[in-house]
matplotlib code that plots the C-alpha trace (Angstrom):
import matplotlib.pyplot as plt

x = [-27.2, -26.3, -23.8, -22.1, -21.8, -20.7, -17.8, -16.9, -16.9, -14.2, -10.7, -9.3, -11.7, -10.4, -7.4, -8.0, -10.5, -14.1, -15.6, -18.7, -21.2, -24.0, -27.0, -30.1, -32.4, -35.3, -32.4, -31.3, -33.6, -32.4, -30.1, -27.2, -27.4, -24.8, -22.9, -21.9, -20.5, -18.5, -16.9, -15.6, -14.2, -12.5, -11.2, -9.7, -8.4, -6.5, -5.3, -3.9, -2.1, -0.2, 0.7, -1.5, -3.8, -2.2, -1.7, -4.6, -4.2, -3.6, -0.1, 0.8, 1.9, 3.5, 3.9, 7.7, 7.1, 5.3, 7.3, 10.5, 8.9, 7.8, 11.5, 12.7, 10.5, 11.3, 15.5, 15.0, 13.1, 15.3, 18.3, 16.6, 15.9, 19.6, 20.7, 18.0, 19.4, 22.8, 22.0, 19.5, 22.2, 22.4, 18.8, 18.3, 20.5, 18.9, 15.3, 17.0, 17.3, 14.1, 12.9, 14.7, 13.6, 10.1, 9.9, 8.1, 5.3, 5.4, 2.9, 4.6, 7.5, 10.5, 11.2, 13.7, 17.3, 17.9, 14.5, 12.9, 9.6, 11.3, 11.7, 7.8, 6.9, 9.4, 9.3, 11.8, 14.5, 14.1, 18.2, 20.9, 24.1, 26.9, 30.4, 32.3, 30.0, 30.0, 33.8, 34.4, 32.3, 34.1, 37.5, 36.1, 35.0, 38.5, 40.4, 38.2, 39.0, 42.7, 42.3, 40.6, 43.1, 45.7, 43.8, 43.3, 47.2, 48.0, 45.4, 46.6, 49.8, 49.2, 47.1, 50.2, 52.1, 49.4, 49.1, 52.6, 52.1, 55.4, 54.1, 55.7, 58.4, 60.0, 63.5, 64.1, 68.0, 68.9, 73.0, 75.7, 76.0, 73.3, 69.6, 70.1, 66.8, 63.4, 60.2, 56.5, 53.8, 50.4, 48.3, 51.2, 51.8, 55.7, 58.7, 61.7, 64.6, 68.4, 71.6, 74.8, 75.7, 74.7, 71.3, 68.1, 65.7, 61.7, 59.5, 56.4, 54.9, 51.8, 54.1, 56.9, 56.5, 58.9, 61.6, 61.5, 62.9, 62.8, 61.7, 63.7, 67.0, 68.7, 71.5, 69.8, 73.5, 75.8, 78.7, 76.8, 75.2, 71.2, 69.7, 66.4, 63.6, 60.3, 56.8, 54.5, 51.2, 49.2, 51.9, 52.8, 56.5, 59.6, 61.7, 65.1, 67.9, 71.6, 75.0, 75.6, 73.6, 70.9, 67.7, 66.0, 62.3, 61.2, 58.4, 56.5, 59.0, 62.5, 62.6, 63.4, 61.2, 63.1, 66.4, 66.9, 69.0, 72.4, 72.9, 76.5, 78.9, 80.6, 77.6, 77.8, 74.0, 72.2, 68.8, 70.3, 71.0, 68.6, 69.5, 72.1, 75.3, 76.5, 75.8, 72.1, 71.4, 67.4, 64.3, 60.7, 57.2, 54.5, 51.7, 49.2, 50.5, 53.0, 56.1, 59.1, 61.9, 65.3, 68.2, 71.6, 75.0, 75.2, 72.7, 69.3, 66.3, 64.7, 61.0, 60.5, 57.9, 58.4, 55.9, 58.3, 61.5, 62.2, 62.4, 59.8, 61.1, 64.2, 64.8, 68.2, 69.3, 71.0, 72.7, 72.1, 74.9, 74.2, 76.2, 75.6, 74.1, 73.6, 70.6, 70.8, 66.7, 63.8, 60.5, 56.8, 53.7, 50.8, 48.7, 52.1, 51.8, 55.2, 59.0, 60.8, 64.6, 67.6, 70.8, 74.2, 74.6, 72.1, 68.7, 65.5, 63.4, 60.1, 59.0, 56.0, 56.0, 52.6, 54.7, 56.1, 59.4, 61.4, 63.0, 62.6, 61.5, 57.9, 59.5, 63.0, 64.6, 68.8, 69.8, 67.5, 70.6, 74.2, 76.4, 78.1, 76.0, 73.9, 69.9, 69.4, 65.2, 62.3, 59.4, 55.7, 52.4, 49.2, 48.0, 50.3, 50.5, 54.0, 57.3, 59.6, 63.5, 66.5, 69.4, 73.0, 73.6, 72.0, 68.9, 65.4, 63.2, 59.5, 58.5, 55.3, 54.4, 52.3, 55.4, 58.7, 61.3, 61.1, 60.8, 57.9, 60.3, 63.4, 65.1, 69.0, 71.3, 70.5, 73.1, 72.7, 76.0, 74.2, 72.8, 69.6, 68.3, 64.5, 62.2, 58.3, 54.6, 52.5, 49.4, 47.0, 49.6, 50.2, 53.5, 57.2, 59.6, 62.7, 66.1, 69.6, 73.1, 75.6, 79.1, 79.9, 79.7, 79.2, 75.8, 72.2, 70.4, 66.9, 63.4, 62.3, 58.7, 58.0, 54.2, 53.9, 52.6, 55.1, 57.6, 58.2, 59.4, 56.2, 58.0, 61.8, 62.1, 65.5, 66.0, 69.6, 72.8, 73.7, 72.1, 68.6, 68.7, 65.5, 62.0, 58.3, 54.8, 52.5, 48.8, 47.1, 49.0, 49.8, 53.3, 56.4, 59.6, 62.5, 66.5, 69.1, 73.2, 73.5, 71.6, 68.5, 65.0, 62.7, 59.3, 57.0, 53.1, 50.6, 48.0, 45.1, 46.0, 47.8, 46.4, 48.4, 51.5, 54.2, 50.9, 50.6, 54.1, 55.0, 52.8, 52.9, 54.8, 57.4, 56.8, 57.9, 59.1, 56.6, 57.7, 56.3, 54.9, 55.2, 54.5, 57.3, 56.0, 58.4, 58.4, 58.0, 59.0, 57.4, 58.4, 56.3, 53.4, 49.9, 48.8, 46.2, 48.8, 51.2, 52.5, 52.7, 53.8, 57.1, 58.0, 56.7, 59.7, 58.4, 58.4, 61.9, 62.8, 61.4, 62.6, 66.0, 65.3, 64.4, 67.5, 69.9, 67.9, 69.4, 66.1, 64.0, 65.8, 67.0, 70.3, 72.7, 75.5, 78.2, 81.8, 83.9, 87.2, 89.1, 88.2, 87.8, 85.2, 82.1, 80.9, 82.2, 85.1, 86.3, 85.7, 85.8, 83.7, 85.7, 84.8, 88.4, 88.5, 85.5, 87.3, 90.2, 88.3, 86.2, 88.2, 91.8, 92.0, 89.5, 90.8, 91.6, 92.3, 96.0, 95.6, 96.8, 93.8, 94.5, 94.2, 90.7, 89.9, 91.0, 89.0, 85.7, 87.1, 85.6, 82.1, 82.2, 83.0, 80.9, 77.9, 78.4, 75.6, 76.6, 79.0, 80.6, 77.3, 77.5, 80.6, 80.7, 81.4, 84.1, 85.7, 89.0, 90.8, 92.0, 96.0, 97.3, 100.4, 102.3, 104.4, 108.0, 107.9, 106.4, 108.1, 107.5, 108.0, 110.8, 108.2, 105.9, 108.5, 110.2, 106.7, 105.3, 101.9, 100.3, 100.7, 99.7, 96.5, 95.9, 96.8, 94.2, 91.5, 92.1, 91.8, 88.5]
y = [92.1, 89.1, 89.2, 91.4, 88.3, 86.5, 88.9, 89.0, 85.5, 84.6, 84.7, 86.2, 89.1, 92.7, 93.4, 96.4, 97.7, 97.0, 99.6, 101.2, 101.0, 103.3, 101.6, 102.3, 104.3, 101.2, 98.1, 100.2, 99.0, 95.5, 93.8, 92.5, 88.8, 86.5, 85.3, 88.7, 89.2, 85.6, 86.7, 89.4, 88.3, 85.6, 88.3, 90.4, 87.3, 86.4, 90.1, 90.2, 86.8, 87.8, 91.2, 93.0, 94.1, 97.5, 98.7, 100.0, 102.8, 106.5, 107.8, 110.7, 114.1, 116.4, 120.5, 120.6, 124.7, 125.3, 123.0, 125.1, 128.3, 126.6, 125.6, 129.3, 130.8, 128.7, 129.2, 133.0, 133.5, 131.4, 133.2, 136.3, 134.9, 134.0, 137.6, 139.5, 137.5, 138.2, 142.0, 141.9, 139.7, 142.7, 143.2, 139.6, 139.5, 142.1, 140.3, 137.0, 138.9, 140.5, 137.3, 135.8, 138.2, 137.8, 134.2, 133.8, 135.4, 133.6, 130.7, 127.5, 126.4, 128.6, 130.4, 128.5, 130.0, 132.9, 133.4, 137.0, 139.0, 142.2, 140.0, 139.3, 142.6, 144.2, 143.9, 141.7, 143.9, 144.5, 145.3, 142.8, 142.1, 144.4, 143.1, 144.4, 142.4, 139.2, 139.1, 139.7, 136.8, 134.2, 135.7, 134.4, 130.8, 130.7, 131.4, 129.1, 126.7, 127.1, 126.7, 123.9, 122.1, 123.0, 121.3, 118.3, 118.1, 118.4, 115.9, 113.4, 113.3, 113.1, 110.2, 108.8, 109.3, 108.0, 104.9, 103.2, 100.3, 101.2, 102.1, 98.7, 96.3, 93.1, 91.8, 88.2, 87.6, 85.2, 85.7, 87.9, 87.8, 90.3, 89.4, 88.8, 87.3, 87.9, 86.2, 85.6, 83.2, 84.7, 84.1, 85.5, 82.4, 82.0, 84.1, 82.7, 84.5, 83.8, 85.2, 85.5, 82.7, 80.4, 79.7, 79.2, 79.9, 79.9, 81.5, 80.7, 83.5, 81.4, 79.2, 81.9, 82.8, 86.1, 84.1, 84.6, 81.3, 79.8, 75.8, 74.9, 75.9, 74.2, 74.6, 74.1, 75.3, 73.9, 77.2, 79.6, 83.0, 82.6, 85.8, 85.0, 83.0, 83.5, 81.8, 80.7, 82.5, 79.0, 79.1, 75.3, 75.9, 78.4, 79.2, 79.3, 80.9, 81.2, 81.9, 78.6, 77.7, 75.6, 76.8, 75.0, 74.4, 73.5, 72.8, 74.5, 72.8, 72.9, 69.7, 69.4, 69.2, 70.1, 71.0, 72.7, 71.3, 72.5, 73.5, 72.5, 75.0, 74.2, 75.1, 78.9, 79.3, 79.3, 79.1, 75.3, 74.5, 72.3, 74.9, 77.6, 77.5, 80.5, 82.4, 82.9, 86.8, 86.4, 84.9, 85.5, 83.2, 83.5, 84.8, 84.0, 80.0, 77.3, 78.5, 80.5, 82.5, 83.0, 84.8, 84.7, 85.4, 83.5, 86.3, 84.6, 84.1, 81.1, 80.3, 76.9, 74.9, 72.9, 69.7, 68.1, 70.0, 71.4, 75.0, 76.0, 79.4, 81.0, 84.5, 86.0, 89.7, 91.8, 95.5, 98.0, 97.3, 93.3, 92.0, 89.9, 91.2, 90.2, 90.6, 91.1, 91.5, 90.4, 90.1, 89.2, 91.5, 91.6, 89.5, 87.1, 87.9, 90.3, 90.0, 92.6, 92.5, 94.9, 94.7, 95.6, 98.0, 100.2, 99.1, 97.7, 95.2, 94.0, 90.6, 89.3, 85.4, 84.9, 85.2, 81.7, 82.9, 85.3, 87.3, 91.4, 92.7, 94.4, 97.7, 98.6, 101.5, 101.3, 104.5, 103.6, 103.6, 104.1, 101.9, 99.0, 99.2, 96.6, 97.3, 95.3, 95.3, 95.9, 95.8, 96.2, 98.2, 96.8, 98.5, 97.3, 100.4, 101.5, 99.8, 100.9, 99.7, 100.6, 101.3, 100.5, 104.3, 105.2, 106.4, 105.1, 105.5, 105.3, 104.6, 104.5, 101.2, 102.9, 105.8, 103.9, 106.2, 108.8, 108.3, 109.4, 110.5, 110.1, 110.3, 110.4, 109.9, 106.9, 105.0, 101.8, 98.8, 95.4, 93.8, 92.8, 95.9, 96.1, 98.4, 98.2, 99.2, 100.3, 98.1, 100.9, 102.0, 105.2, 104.8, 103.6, 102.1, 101.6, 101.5, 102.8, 101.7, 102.9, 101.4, 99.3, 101.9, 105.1, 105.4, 104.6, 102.6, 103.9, 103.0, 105.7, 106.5, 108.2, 108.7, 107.8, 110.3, 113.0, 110.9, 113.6, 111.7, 111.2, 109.8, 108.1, 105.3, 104.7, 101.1, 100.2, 100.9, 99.4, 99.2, 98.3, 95.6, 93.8, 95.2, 93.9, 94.7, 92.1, 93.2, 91.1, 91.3, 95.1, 94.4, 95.9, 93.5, 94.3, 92.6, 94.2, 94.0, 93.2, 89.7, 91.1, 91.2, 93.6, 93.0, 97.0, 96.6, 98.9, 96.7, 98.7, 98.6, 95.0, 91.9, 88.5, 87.7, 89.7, 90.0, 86.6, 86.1, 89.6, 89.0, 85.3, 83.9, 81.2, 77.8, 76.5, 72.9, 70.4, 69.3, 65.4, 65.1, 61.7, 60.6, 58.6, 56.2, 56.9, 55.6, 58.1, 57.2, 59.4, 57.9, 60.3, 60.3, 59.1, 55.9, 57.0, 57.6, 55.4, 52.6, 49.4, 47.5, 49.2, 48.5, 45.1, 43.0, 40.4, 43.7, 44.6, 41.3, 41.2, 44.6, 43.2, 40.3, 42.5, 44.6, 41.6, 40.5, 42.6, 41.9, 42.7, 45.9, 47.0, 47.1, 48.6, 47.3, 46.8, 48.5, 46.3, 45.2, 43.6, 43.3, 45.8, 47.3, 46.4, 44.5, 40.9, 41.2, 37.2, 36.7, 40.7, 42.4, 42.2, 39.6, 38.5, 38.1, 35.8, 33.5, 33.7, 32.2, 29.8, 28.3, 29.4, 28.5, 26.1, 22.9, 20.3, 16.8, 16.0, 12.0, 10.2, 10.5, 6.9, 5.4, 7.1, 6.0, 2.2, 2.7, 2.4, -0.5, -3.3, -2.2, -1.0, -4.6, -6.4, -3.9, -2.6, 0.3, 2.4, 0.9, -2.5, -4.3, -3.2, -4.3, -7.7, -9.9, -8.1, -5.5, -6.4, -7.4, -3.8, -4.0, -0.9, -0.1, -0.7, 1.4, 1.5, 1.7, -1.7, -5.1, -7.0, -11.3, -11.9, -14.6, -11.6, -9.2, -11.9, -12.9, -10.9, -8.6, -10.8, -14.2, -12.8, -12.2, -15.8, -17.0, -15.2, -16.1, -19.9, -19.7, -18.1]
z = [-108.0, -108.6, -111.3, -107.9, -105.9, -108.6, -108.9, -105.1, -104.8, -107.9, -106.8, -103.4, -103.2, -103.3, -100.0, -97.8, -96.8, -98.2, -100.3, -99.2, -102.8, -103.2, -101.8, -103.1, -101.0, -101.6, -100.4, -97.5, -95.4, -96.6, -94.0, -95.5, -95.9, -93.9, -97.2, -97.5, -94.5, -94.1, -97.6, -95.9, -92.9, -94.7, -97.5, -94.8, -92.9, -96.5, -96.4, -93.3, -93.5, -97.0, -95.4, -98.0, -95.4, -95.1, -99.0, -99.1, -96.4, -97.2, -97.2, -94.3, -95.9, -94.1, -94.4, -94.2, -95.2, -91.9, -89.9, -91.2, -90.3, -87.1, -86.2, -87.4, -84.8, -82.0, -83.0, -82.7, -79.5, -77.7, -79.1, -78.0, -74.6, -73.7, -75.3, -73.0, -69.7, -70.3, -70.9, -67.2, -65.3, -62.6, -62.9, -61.9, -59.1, -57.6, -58.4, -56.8, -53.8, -53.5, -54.4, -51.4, -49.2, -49.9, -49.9, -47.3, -49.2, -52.1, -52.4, -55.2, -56.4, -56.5, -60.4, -62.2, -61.9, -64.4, -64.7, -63.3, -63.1, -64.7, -67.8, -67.8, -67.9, -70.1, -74.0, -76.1, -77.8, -81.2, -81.7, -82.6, -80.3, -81.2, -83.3, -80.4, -78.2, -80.2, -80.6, -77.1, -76.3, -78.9, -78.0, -74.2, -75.4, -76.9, -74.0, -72.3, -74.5, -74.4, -70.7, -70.7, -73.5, -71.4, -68.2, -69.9, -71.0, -67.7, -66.4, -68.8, -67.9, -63.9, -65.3, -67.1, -63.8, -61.5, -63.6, -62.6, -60.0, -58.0, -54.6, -53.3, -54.5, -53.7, -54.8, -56.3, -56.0, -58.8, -57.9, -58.6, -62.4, -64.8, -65.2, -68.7, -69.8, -68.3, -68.9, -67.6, -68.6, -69.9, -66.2, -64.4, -62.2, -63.1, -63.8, -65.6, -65.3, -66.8, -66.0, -67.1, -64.6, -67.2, -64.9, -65.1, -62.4, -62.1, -59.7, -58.6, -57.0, -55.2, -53.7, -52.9, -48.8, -47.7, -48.3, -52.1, -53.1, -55.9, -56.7, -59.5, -61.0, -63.8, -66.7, -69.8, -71.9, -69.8, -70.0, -72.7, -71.0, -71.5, -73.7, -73.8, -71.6, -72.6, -72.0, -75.0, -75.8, -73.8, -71.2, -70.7, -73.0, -72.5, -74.9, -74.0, -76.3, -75.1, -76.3, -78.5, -82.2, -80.7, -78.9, -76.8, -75.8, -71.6, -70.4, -66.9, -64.7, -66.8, -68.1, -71.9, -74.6, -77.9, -78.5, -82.2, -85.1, -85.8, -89.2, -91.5, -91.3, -94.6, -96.3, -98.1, -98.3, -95.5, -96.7, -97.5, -94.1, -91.3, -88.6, -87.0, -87.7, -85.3, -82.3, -81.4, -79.9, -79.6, -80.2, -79.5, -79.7, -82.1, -80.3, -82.5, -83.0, -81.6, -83.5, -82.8, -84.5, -83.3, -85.3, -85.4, -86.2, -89.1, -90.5, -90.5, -88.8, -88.2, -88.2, -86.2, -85.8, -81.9, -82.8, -85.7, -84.4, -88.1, -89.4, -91.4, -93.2, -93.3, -93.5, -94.9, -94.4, -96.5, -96.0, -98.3, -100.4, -100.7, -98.4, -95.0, -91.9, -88.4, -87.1, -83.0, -82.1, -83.6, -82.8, -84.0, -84.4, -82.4, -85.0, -85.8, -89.4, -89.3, -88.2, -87.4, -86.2, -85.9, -88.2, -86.9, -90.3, -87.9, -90.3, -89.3, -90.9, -91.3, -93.4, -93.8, -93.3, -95.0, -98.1, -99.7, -100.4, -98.4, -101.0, -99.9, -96.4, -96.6, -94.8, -94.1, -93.1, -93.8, -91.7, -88.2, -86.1, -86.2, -88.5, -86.4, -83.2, -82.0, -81.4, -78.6, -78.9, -81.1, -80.0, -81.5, -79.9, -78.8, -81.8, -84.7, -85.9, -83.7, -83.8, -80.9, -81.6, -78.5, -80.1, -79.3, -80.2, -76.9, -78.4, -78.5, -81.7, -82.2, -86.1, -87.6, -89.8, -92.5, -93.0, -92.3, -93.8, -90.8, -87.5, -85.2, -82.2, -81.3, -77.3, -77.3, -73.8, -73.3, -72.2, -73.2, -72.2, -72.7, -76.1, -74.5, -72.9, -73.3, -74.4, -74.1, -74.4, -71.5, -71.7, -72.2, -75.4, -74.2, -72.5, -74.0, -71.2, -71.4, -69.0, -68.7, -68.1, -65.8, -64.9, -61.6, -58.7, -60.9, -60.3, -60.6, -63.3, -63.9, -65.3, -67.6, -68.9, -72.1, -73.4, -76.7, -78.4, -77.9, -76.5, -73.7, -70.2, -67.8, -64.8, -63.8, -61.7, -60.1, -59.4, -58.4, -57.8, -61.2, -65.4, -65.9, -68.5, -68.9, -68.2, -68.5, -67.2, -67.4, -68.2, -65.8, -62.8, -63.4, -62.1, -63.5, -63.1, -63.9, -64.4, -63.1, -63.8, -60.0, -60.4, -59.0, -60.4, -58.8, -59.2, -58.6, -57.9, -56.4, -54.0, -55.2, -58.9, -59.2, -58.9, -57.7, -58.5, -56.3, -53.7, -52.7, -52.0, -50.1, -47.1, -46.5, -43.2, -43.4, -42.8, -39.6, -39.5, -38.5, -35.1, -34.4, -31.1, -29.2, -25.3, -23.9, -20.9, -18.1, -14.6, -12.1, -8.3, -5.7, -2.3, -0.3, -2.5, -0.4, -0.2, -3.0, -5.5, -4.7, -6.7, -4.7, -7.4, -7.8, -4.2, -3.9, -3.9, -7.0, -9.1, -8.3, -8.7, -12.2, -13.3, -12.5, -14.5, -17.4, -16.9, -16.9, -20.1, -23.2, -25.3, -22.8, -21.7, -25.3, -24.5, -27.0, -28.8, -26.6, -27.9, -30.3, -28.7, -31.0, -35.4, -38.3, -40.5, -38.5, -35.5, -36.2, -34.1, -34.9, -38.5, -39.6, -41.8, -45.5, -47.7, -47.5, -43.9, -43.9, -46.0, -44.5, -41.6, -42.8, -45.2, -45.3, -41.5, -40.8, -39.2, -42.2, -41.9, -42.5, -43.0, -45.8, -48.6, -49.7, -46.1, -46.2, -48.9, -48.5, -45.4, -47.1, -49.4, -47.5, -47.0, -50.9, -51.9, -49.4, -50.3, -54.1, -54.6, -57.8, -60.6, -59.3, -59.7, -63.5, -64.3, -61.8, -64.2, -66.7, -64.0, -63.8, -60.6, -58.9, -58.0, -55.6, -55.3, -52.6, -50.2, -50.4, -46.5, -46.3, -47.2, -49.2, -49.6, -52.3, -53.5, -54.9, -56.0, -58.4, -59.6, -62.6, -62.2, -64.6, -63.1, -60.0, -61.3, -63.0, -59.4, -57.6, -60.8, -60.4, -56.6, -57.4]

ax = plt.figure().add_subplot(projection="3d")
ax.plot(x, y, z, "-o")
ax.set_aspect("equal")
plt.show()
């Protein structure tokens, strides 16, 4: 016993449970002493803090043969159940009737639907369905199927259809030349539009009332027609790209931020040049960071970075056969890690700008459209996966990033006049938009909607009596605007599906002009007014002695001006109002004394001698004797004119 103790005592104990030991019958009477039972507790204390307290339990088994047969058994009765009341449908209608009939009768809740009394009574069938039976019933499912398939199509595309804010409209009228650029910052605040007018204008549709003005309009490019106006992904910057070599970057409000570098023209390789050196078609913002690209006819594109005003990659495209090629749309991916842009050999192009030198495009397809037309957009999906490109071949293509070489779908007859007409994503990605061109007075340009996956139209949206060129639906706003070749830009919402933006500005009043109210203090005479109301001052005769006084006085009246009689240029009439004719009269024609200078001057010579002030008392005793000259009209004594000057003066020093 006690080497026992010993043993529990060394170490931690034993974890789980305690183990019952044999007793013997003569220590069962024994209670066990308190020791014991403290090193217990503290041993399963010890346990359960280590987590060791539950090793020592019995793992659960399970029968998995009778839980199969279990499962077996339920599978077939219910299989039998559905067969037997599909075979007693009749029977149960007829029980469902009697069952109505009697429900007065019946005492509890109704039977569950289906279920009948016949069914109780009778015994399960022992036979199997039929073949014939079974295919007629998956032949049914399919047709059911099919139906429903063919529901859903349908439903889809009246949810395509329904999805299209255009239930209202408002038009912005930017002037008589084609919307040519079209652009919208991220909140959907502003709307920039440029035309071929060489204009800028921006919208702001909070502070729009129905006249649908707009606050600032400006000419970033002096005579070049603007191609692109777009907002950057934080919205305090537009990008504005026009018709010359240099882009330039403005902030909310138009004023100028950065203008880009011009590149040498005498320079072959253009990868060695600080800029452009030809005419820009496009350019897009990085939506992912503060850069932009622009391309250009000098057959680049341009990766820019607006902070230092300096390019940062350029990208140079070649045709298949290793020449030069214009690239006339370009754009970035979703994520802003690809470019893709249209050539004027009819390829399209993507390139990675991750890489460090732009040698080979990642994807590029040479054949994409018609050799020698211009593709006048590309244009990526929400997705990345989906690059749409409008053609100047009149078609529109949808290709697939992961299998460039084919396209996914292609639409042809559309007309297509401008290099800058648009195509676009829906922003639930399951529509393509696009519009069409038509000639002055020859018919109707149209908005046309295309779902993306079979690229089969969902719904056309005429627009105006002339091409649609630029297009965009903003996510937020769920607005659609849209440029036109007439100078308008119609803006389409729906007011239960769009939020802000053309809303705010369609049902707001116009200001009317502040008028300032004043009360003018006016003398009224009622002679026949009672004594009550009657002012006694006004017929006293001191009163109407001093109003008289204060009508004769011109400050006290405020009299006016009175008409000029005679002068010019103001209402000096003796002097004039030129600067020349006020010296003419104060100094060409003031009175001037016409006295002999030397008589007025001799005329101070006594009291000068008699009181010297300034330089006679300096020179007193060495100033020489002053001699005048005489005049010729005078006469003279022969005595002096005989007489030498300098004797003369020895005379009058001896006298002295």
């Amino acid at each position: 016993m006690a080497n026992n103790t010993n043993q529990s005592i060394s170490g931690f104990g034993s974890f789980g449970p305690p183990k019952k030991n044999p007793v013997p019958a003569r220590e069962t009477s024994e209670s066990p002493t308190s020791g014991d039972k403290d090193e217990s507790k503290e041993s399963d204390a010890m346990a359960e803090m280590m987590g060791f307290s539950g090793f020592g339990k019995k793992a659960r088994t399970f029968d998995l043969e009778a839980m199969l047969a279990q499962t077996k058994k339920t599978a077939e009765e219910m299989r039998k159940t559905n067969f037997q009341e599909t075979e007693n449908a009749n029977d149960n209608k007829d029980s469902e009737s009697s069952d109505d009939s009697d429900s007065d009768e019946e005492i509890g809740p109704p039977l569950p639907p289906g279920f009948s009394t016949s069914a109780i009574s009778t015994e399960k069938p022992k036979t199997q369905p039929s073949t014939d039976t079974v295919k007629q019933s998956t032949a049914q499912r399919k047709e059911d199927s099919d139906e429903d398939d063919d529901s859903d199509d349908d439903d889809d595309e009246l949810r395509l259809e329904k999805k299209i804010p255009a239930t209202h409209e408002i038009t912005l009228d930017h002037g008589d030349k084609t919307i040519s650029a079209l652009g919208i910052d991220p909140a959907g605040a502003r709307l920039a539009t440029g035309s071929f007018d060489f204009d800028v204008k921006f919208w702001d549709f909070a502070a729009m009332d129905v006249t649908l003005r707009s606050f600032r309009t400006f000419r970033p490019c002096e005579c070049h027609q603007i191609k692109t106006t777009q907002f950057s992904n934080t919205g305090d910057m537009v990008l504005i790209v026009a018709g010359n070599a240099q882009a330039k970057v403005v902030d909310r409000d138009g004023f100028e931020l950065m203008e880009c570098v011009k590149g040498d023209q005498y320079i072959v390789d253009m990868a060695k040049t600080k800029g452009h050196t030809g005419m820009l078609h496009g350019g897009c913002w990085n939506p992912k960071a503060k850069e932009f690209c622009t391309c250009s006819d000098d057959g680049t594109v341009r990766v820019w970075d607006p902070n230092i005003n300096k390019q940062e990659k350029v990208i140079k495209f070649r045709s298949i056969t290793g020449r030069k090629t214009v690239p006339t749309a370009c754009t970035y991916s979703r994520d802003g890690k690809l470019i893709a842009a249209g050539c004027q050999d009819g390829s399209l192009q993507v390139w990675d700008i991750r890489r460090q030198t732009m040698v080979s495009p990642v994807y590029k397809t040479p054949t994409a459209h018609v050799n020698g037309t211009e593709t006048s957009c590309v244009c990526f999906s929400y997705d990345n996966k989906t690059l749409a490109s409008r053609g100047g071949d009149d078609t529109l293509k949808l290709w697939d990033i992961r299998n460039f070489k084919r396209p996914l779908g292609v639409e042809q007859g559309l007309t297509n006049y401008y290099s800058m007409t648009e195509c676009i994503f829906s922003p639930d990605d399951r529509m393509v938009i696009t519009g069409t061109s038509v000639k002055k007075n020859e018919g109707q340009g149209k908005l046309v909607f295309y779902s993306r996956d079979t690229l089969e139209k969902v719904a056309i949206l005429p627009v105006a009596e002339s091409s649609v060129v630029r297009c965009l639906w903003h996510p937020k706003l769920n607005q659609i605007m849209v440029g036109c070749g007439n100078g308008e830009t119609k803006v389409y919402y729906n007011p239960e599906k769009s939020h802000n933006g053309a809303l705010l500005c369609a049902t707001k009043k116009k200001r009317k002009a502040q008028q300032i109210e004043f009360v003018v203090n006016q003398h009224i005479i009622t002679p026949h007014s009672l004594p009550l109301f009657r002012d006694t001052n006004a017929t006293s005769k001191l009163a109407r002695k001093r109003l008289e006084k204060e009508r004769k006085d011109p400050m006290m009246s405020h009299r006016p001006d009175l008409p000029i009689t005679s002068g010019k240029g103001g209402r000096v009439a003796a002097t004039g109002g030129t600067l020349s004719s006020y010296i003419v009269s104060n100094l060409a024609l003031r009175k001037v004394d016409d006295s002999n200078p030397r008589e007025a001057i001799l005329r101070h010579a006594k009291e000068a001698e008699e009181n010297p002030m300034w330089v006679t008392p300096a020179y007193k005793e060495t100033q020489p004797v002053p001699i005048f000259q005489v005049d010729d009209d005078e006469e003279e004594d022969e005595d002096t004119r005989d007489v030498p000057h300098w004797t003369k003066r020895q005379k009058t020093d001896d006298s002295k």
